[in-house]
C-alpha positions in Angstrom: 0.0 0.0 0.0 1.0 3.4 -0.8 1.9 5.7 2.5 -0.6 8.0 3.4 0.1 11.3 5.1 -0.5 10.8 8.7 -2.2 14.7 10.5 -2.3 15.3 14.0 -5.4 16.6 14.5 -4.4 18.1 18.2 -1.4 21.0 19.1 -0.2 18.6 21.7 -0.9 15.8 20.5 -4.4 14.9 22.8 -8.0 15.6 22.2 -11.0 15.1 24.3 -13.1 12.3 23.4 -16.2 10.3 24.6 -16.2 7.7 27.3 -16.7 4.2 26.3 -17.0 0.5 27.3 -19.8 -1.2 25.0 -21.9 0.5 22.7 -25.3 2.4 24.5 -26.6 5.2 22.9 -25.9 7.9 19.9 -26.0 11.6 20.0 -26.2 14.3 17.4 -23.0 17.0 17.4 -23.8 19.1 14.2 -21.5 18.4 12.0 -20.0 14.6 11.8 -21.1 11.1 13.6 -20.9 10.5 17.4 -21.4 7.1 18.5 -21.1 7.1 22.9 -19.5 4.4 24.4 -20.3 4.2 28.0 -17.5 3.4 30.5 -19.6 1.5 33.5 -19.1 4.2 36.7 -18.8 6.9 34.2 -21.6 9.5 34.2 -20.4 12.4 31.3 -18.9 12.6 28.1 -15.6 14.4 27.6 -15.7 17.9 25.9 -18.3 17.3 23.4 -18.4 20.9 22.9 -14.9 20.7 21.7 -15.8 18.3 19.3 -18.4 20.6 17.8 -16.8 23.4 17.5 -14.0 21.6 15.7 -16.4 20.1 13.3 -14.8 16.3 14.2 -17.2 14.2 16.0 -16.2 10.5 17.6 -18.3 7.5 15.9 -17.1 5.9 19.7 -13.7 6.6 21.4 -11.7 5.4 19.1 -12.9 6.7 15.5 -14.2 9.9 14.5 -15.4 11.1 11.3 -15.3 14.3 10.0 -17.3 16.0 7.5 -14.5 16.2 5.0 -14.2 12.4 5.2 -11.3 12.4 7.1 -11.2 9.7 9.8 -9.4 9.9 12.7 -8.3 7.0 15.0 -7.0 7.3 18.3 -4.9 5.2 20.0 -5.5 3.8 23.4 -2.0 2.9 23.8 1.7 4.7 23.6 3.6 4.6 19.7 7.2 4.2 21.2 8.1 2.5 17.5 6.4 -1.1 17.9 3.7 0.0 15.3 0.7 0.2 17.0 0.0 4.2 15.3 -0.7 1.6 11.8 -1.5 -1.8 13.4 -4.5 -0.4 15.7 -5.8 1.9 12.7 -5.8 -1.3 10.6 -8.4 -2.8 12.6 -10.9 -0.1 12.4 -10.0 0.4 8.1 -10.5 -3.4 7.7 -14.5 -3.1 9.5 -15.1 0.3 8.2 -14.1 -0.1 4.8 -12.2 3.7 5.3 -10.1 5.2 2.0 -6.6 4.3 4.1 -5.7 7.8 2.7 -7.6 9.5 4.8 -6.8 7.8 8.0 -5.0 10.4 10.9 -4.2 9.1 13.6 -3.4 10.7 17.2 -3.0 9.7 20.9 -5.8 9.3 23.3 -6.1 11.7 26.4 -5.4 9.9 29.8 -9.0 8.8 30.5 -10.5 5.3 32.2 -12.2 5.1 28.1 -9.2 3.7 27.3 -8.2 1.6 29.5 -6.2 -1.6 28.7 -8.5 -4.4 28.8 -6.3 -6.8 31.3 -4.2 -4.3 33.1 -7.8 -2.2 34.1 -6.1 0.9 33.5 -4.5 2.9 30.5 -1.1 1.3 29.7 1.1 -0.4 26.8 3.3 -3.2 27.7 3.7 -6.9 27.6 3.3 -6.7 23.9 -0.2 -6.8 24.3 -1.6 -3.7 22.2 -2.9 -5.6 19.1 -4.1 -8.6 20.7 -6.2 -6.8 23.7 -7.5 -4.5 20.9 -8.1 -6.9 18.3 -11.7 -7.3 18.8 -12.2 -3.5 20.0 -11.3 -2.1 17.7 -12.8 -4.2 15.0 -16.0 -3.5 16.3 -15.5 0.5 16.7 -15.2 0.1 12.8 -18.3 -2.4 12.4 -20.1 -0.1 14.3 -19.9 3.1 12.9 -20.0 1.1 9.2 -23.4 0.1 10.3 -24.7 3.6 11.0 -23.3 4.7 7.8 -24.9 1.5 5.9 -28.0 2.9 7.2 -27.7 6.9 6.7 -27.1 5.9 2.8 -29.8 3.5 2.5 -32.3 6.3 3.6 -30.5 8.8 1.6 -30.8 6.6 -1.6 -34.3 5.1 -0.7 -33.0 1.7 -0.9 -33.0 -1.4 1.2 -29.6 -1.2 3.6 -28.5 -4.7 2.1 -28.1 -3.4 -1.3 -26.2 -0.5 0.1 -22.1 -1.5 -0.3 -19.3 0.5 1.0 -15.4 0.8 -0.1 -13.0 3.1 0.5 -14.8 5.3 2.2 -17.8 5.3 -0.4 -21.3 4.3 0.5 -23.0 3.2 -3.3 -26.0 1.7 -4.5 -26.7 1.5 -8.1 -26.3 5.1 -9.9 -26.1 6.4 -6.2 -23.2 7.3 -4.2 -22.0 9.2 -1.2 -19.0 9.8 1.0 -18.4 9.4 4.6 -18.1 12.9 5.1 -21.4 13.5 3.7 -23.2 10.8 5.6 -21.7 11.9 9.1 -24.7 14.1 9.7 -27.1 11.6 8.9 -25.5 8.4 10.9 -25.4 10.2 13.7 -29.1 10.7 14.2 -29.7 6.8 14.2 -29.2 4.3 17.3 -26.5 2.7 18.2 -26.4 -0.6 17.2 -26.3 -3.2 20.0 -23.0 -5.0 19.7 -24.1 -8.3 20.2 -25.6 -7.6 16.7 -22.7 -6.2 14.5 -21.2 -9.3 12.6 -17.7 -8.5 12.0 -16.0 -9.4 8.7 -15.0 -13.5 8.4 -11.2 -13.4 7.6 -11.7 -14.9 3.8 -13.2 -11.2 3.3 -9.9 -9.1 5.0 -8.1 -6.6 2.8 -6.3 -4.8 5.0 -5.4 -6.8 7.5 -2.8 -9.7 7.2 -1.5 -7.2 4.3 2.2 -5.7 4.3 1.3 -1.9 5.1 3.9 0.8 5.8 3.8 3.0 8.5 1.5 6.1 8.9 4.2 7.7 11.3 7.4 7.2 8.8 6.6 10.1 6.9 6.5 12.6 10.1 9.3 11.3 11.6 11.6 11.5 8.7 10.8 14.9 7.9 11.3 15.8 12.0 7.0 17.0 12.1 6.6 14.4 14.7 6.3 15.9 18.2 8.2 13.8 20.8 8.1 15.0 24.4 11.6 16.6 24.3 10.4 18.9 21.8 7.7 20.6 23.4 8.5 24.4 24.0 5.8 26.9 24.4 6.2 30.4 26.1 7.1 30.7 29.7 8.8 27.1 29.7 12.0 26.5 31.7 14.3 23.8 31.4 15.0 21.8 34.8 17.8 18.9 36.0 18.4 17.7 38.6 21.0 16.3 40.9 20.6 13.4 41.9 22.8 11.1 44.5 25.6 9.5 43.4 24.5 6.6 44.8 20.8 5.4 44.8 18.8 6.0 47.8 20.9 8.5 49.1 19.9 12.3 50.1 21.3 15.5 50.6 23.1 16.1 53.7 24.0 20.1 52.5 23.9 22.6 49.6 25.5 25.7 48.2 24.3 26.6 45.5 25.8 29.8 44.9 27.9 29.4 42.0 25.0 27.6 40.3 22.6 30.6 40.9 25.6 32.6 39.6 25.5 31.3 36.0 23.5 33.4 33.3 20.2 31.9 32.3 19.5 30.1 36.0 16.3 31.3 37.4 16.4 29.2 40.9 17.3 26.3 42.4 14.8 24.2 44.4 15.1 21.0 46.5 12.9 18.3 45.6 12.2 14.7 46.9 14.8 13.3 44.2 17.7 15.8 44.8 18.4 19.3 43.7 16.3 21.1 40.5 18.2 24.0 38.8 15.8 25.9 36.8 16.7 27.9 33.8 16.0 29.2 30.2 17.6 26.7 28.3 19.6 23.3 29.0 22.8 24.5 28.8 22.3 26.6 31.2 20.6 24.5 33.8 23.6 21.9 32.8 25.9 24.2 34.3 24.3 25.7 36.7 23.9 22.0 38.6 27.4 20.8 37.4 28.1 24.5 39.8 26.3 22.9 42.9 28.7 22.1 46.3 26.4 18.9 47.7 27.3 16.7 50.2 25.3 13.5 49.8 24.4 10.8 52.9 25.3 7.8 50.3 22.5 5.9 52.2 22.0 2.0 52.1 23.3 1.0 49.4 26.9 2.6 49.9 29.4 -0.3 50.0 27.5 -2.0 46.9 29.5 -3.6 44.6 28.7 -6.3 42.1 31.2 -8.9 42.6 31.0 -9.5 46.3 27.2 -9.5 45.4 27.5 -12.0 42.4 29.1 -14.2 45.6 26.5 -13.2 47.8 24.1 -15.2 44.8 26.2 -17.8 44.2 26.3 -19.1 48.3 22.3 -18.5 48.0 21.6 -20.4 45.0 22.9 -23.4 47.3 20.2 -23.1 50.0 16.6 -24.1 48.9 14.2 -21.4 48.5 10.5 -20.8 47.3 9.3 -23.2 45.0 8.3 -22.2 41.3 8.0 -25.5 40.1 8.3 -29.3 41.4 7.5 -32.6 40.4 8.3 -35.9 41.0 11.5 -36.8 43.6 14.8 -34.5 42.3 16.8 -36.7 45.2 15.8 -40.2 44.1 16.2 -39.4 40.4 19.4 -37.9 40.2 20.5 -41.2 41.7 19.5 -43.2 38.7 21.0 -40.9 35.7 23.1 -42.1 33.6 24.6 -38.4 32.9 24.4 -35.1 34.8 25.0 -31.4 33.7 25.8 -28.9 36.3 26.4 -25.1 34.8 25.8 -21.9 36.9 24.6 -18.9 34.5 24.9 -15.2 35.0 23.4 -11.8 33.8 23.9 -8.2 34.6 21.9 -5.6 35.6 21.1 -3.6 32.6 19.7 -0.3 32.1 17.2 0.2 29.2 18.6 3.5 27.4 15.9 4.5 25.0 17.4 6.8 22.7 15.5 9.5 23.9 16.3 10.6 27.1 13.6 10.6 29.3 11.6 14.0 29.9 8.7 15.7 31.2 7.1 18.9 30.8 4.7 20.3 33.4 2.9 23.3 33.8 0.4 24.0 37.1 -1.7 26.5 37.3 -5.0 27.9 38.8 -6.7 25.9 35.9 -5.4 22.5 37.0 -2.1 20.3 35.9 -1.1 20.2 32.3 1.9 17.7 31.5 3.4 16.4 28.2 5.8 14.0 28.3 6.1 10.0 26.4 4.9 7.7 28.8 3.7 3.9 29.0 1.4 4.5 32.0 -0.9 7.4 32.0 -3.4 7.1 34.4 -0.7 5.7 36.8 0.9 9.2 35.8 -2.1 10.7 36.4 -2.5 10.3 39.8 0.9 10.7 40.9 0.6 14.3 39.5 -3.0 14.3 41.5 -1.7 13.0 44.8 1.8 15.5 44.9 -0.5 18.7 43.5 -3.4 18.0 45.7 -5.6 18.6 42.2 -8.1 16.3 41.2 -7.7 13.5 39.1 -9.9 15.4 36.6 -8.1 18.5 36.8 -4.1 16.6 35.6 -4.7 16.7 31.6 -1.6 14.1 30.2 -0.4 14.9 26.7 0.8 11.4 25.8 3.8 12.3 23.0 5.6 10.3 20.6 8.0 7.8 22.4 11.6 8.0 21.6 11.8 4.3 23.1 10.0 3.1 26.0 11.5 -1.0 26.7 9.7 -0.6 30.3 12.0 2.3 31.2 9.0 4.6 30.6 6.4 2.4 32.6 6.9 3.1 36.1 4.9 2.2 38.9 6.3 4.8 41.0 5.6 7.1 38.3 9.2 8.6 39.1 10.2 11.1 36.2 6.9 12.3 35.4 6.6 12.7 39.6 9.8 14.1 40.3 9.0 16.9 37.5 5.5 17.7 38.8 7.5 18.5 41.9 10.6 20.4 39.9 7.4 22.9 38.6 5.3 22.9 41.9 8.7 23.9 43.8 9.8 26.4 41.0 6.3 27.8 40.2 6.2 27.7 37.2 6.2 25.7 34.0 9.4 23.5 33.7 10.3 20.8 31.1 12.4 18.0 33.4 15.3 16.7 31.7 17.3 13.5 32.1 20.6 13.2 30.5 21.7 9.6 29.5 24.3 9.6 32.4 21.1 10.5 34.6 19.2 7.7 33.7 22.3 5.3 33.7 23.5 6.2 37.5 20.0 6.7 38.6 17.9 5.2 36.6 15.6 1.6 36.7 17.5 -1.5 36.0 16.8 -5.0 34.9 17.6 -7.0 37.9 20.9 -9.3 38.2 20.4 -12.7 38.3 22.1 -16.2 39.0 21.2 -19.2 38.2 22.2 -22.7 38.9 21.4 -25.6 37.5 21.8 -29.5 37.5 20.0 -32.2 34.9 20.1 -35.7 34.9 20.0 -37.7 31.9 18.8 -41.1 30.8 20.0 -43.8 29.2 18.8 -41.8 25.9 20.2 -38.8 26.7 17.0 -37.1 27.5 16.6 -35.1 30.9 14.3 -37.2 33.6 15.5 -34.9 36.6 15.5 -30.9 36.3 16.7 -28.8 39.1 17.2 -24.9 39.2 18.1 -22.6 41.4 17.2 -18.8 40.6 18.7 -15.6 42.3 17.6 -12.3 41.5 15.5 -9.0 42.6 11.9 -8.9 42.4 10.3 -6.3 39.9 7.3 -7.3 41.1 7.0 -6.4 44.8 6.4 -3.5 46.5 4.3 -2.4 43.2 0.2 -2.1 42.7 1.3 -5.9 40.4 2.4 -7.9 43.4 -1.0 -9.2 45.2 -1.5 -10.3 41.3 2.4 -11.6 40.5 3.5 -12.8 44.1 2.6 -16.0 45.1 3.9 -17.9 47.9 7.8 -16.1 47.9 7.6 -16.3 44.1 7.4 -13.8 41.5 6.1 -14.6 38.3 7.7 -12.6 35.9 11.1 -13.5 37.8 10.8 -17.6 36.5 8.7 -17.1 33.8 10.0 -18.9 30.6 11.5 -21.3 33.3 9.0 -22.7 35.6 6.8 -23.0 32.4 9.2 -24.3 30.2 8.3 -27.2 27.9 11.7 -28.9 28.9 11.1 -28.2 32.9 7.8 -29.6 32.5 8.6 -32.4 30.5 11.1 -33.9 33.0 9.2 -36.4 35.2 11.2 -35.2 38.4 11.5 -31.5 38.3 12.2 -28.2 40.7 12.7 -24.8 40.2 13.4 -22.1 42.9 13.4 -18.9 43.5 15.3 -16.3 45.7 14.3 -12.7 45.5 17.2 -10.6 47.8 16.0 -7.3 49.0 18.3 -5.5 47.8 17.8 -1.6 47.5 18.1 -0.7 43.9 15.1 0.1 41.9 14.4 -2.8 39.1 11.9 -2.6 36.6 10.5 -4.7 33.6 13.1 -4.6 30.7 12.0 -5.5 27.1 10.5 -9.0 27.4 11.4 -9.4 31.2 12.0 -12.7 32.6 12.3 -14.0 29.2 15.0 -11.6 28.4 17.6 -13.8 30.3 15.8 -16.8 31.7 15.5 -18.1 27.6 19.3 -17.4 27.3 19.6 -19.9 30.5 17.3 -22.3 28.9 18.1 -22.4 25.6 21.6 -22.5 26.7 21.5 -25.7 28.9 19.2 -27.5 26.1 22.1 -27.0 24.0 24.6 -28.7 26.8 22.1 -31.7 26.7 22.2 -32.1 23.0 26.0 -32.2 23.7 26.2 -34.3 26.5 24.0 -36.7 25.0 26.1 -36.3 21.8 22.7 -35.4 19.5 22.5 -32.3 17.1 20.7 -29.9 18.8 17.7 -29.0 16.2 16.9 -33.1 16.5 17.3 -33.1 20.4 14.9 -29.8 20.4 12.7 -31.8 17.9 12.4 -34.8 20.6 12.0 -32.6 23.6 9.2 -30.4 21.5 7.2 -33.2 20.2 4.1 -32.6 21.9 4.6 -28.9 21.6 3.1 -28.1 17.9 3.8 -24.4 17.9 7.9 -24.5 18.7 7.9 -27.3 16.7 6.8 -25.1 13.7 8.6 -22.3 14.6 11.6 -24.2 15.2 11.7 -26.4 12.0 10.9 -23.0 9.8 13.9 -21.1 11.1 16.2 -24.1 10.7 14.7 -24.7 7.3 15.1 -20.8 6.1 18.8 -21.4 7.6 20.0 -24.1 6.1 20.5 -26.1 9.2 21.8 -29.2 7.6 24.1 -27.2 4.9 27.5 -26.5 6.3 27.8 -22.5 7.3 30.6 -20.8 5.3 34.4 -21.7 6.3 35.4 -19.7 9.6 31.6 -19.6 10.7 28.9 -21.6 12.7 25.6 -22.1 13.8 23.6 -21.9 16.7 19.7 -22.0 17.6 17.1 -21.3 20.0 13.5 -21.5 20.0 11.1 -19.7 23.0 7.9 -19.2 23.9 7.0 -15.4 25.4 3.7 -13.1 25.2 1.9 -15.9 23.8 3.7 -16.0 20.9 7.1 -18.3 19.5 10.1 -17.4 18.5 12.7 -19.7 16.9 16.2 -18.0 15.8 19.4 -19.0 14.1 22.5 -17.0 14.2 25.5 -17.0 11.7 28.4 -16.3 13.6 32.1 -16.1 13.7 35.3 -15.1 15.3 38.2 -13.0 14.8 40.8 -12.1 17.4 38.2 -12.6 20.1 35.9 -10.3 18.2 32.5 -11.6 18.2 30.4 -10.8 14.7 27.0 -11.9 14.1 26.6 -12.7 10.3 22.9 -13.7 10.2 19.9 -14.6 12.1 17.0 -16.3 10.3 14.2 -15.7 12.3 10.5 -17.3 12.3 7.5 -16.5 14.7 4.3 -17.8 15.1 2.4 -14.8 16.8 -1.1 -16.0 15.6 -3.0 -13.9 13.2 -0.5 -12.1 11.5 -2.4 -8.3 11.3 0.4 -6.2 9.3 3.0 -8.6 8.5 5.4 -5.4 7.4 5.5 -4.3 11.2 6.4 -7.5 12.7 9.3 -8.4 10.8 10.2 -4.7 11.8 10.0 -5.6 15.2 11.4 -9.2 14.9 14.5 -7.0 13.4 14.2 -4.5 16.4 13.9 -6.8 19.2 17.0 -9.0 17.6 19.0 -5.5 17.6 18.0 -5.3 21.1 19.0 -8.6 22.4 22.2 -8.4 20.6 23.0 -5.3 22.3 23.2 -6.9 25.6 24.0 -10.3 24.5 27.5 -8.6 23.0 28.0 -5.5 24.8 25.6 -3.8 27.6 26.1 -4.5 31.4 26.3 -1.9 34.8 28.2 -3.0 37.6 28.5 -1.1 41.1 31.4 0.0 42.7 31.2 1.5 46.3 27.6 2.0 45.6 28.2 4.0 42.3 27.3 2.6 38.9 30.6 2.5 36.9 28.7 3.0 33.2 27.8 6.0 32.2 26.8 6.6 28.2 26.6 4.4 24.7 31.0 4.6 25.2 31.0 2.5 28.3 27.3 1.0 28.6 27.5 0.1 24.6 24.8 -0.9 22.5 25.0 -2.4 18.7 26.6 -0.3 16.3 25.4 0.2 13.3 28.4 -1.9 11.2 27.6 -4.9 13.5 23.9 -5.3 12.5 23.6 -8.8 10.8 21.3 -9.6 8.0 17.9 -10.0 9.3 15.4 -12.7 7.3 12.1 -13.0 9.6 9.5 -16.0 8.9 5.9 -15.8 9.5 4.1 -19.2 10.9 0.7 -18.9 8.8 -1.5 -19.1 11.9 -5.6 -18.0 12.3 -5.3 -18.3 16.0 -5.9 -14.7 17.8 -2.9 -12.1 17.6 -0.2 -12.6 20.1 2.9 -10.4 21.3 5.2 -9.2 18.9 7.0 -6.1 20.4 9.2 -8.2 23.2 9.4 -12.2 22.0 12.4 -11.5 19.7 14.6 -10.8 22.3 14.9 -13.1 24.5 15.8 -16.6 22.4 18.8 -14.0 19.8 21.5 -14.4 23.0 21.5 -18.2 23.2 21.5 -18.0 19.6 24.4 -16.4 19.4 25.9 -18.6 22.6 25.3 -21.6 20.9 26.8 -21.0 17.6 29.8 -20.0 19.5 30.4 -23.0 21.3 29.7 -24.8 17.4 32.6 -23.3 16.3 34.9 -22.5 19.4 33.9 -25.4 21.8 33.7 -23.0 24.4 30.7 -22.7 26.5 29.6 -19.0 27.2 27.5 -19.3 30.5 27.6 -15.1 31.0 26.8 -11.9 29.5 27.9 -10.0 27.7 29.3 -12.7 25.9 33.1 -12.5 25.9 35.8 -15.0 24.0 39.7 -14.4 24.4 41.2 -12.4 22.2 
């Protein structure tokens, strides 16, 4: 399909829009269609005197058309580049039968209308967008398709079955009519209950399952798109902060003469977080807080360093702890094996660098709270802003802006940049735009836990594991958060053993048991692009690959015999290997390795081309294949299977923070490196043909590219990389 030219119908990107749950009720707004969706606890509709006067009116809260024919969607989750700004729209243009040309798309305010189906409040993560919305959305497009059926059967004096509609034209015989011109008339006709809107069987689907460009490519190439560091409006300061050099520690004094000193700083405030300098640009504010004389109270976590706490692991991965996962008698079995593998695995805490710093603007006045700033949890937001303003919830308008990244970094439970700069303008009085520089977010940022694991398998006769023990050592993302009455069970955190405690080869071992220690340890951890599957599939796939060894089998045929009552991997895995040319010999001074997981409902099977020079690791090629279910814009996953492969290289190669005395030693891409651009391999993704419901597509191509990678190492070294980054001698 051609790329159409994507408007943004709002300055800020936001508009107000109705309420909505299920479909109750229509009202008329001169000028265009209104279709209300009712939110259940919700009594009024948002600013339908905006919508008037602006001569757009909402079909239901996530379509409106205008009188020119223009339709806008919004989006009830944050476009931080996994696709949703075309995927989402896609649903609605496939029920609706809209001229794709004419599709704008825009970001929904912060409102309980659009809140996420299984998190029960507005958010984007888990790669969950398209699959929570596939049905939603669908049937925001029947529905307003169904009014418009009906306005031009009355306008033609025809029978609403002869009436057909494409591209945004209503016809019937000589007769014809646009969207725009039908607006009017749709919007005086009920709802229509949606237990009664058929939605279109998938032998009828143009647009989706069809390779469709972006909307948002054209914008962001020509720099129109409006991310949240580029807000500036009159009035605004820029504000950083100081923060401790360690985490959790506070300011035992300031000076902060020389920093009020330097031309362009307006004041200097103390805030929760640190110490805000306020001024008219950056530079300014830069050096008016690299002016500031603090002394910090280091606080608990002052003599942390990561190699006496790597020990620490170690000694408790040898006690028992809660238990993920058991079956069967681990003590009796081992007994009997044949063969055992014992390997201890280890991965660093990592920080999620989006390549836009993070950032918030806020601005507080007698009229409420305003804020614009790219974030993955608005209402969570929301409130934060509520609670430290004392305004009402109603009051806090959130601008949600282009993401320049998100990975979890910008879904915070805690809320803590957008709260730390509703503070930085309540203390300074006035409108100020928060800034983080990368070396903020590095030193004091949220991490992806540490963990260690260790593990021991005993084989059979046939080589096949019959006993499965794990031991698992790590932080908790989990607790202390509004998630951990729903992730916690028992000592164990989900999202800590997931991909482990549900793994087709844990499960399949007769005697089996996985456990899990979750040290309190004071350093904030959060959710990093596909969580526990972002190391616990490098552990897995890893030690799958030590069994093929050990039991002296090629390791697609031993994954093959461990899958076999797993239809899905299987698929996934014998695609990949198939596209790779598994049983060809890789080119001379090269190797393969594979891995095949299972995360966000969908699965991922990889190959990587690799080889070695001077103890230089270089990726060649990774054939990928997913089965993610019903495929909606096949052009957009293979983006992401490319982006999520980037990713997981990036930390299977390079990335890692350690602590020293409490301080993280990393500060920016020099030391805390990420994939350069002359390392990206080729990229070929696969599609499993599937007509099961949409799963994740955003996170489950990270987590199986580092065993990958591992594995095709030890093909062609014979060494057995059991740590990242991954590191060979020179």
């Amino acid at each position: 399909m051609n790329t159409p030219t994507k408007t943004n119908a709002s300055k800020h990107g936001a508009t107000n829009l109705s309420r909505r749950n299920f479909l109750k009720g229509s009202a008329t707004l001169g000028g265009g269609l209104v279709i209300a969706f009712l939110v259940p606890g919700a009594n009024r509709f948002a600013a339908a005197a905006d919508a008037a006067a602006s001569s757009e009116f909402a079909p239901n809260a996530f379509l409106r058309i205008g009188t020119d024919g223009r339709v806008s969607i919004i989006l009830a989750h944050s476009e931080m580049g996994q696709g949703v700004w075309t995927t989402l729209p896609m649903l609605i243009a496939e029920e609706l039968d809209a001229d794709w040309t004419k599709i704008a798309v825009e970001h929904a305010p912060a409102e309980q209308a659009y809140a996420h189906l299984g998190f029960g409040t507005m958010a984007t993560g888990g790669s969950t967008s398209t699959a929570s919305e596939f049905d939603r959305y669908r049937q925001a497009g029947a529905a307003a398709r169904a009014m418009l059926t009906q306005a031009a059967a009355a306008r033609f004096g025809v029978e609403a079955a002869e009436v057909n509609i494409a591209d945004g034209i209503a016809s019937a015989g000589k007769h014809k009519a646009s969207f725009g011109e039908l607006a009017d008339a749709a919007a005086k006709l009920p709802v229509p209950d949606p237990k009664t809107l058929t939605l279109k069987p998938r032998k009828d689907w143009k647009v989706i399952g069809k390779r469709t460009r972006r909307l948002d490519t054209p914008e962001k190439i020509t720099g129109r798109a409006t991310f949240g560091m580029d807000v500036q409006f009159d009035g605004l300061k820029t504000g950083l902060v100081a923060r401790p050099p360690v985490i959790g520690g506070s300011v035992k004094s300031l000076d902060d003469t020389a920093a009020l000193a330097v031309t362009g700083v307006r004041k200097v405030v103390r805030v929760p977080s640190g110490v805000a300098v306020i001024a008219d640009h950056f530079w300014a504010a830069k050096k008016g807080r690299d002016a500031l004389k603090i002394e910090w109270d280091a606080g608990p976590n002052e003599g942390l360093d990561t190699d006496k706490l790597r020990e620490s692991f170690r000694k408790t991965a040898q006690t028992d702890g809660p238990v993920a996962a058991t079956a069967g008698d681990i003590a009796a079995a081992m007994k009997d094996m044949k063969k055992t593998v014992e390997a201890e695995y280890n991965v660093p805490y990592l920080a999620h660098a989006p390549m836009e710093p993070l950032n918030c603007t806020v601005k507080i006045d007698a009229d409420g709270c305003e804020i614009w700033t790219g974030t993955q949890f608005q209402q969570f937001d929301q409130m934060a802003a509520s609670r430290i303003t004392g305004i009402p919830v109603e009051k806090v308008k959130l601008h949600t802006m282009f993401l320049g990244g998100g990975f979890g970094r910008r879904a915070t439970p805690t809320s803590d940049f957008v709260s730390e700069a509703v503070e930085v303008a309540k203390a300074a009085g006035m409108p100020v735009k928060t800034v983080w520089t990368r070396e903020d977010d590095i030193h004091g940022g949220y991490y992806r836990p540490m963990f260690l694991q260790a593990a021991k398998i005993g084989l059979d006769g046939e080589g096949m594991p019959v006993a499965w023990q794990q031991a698992m050592v790590g932080q908790s993302i989990m607790k202390g958060t509004p998630f951990e009455p729903f992730s916690i069970k028992d000592g164990v955190d989900s999202s800590s053993v997931e991909g482990v405690a549900d793994s087709p080869y844990v499960k399949g071992a007769a005697n089996h048991r996985v456990t899990l220690h979750s040290p309190d340890i004071k350093l904030p951890v959060l959710w990093w692009r596909s969580v526990g599957h972002s190391y616990n599939a490098f552990v897995m796939e890893s030690l799958v690959d030590e069994l093929a060894h050990a039991a002296g089998k090629d390791p697609v045929a031993y994954r093959r015999t461990l899958l076999a009552e797993h239809p899905r991997h299987l698929a996934a895995l014998n695609l990949a290997v198939e596209k790779a040319g598994w049983g060809s010999p890789a080119a001379e001074g090269r190797a393969r390795g594979v891995a095949v997981h299972e995360s966000f409902g969908s699965v991922v099977a990889q190959v990587a081309e690799v080889s070695v020079d001077k103890g230089s690791i270089r990726v060649h090629k990774v054939t990928c294949a997913i089965d993610c279910g019903t495929a909606v814009n096949p052009e957009g996953i293979a983006a992401q299977m490319e982006s999520g492969i980037t990713f997981g290289l990036s930390a299977a190669l390079h990335s890692q923070l350690t602590f020293k005395d409490g301080q993280v030693q990393q500060s920016n891409f020099h030391d805390y490196q990420v994939l350069r651009l002359t390392e990206m391999p080729v990229v070929d993704v696969h599609i499993v043909p599937s007509e099961a419901p949409p799963s994740g597509v955003g996170e489950p191509g990270t987590p199986p590219i580092a065993p990958a990678v591992a594995n095709a190492l030890f093909a062609l070294t014979g060494k057995r990389l059991r740590s990242l980054p991954l590191s060979l001698p020179a």
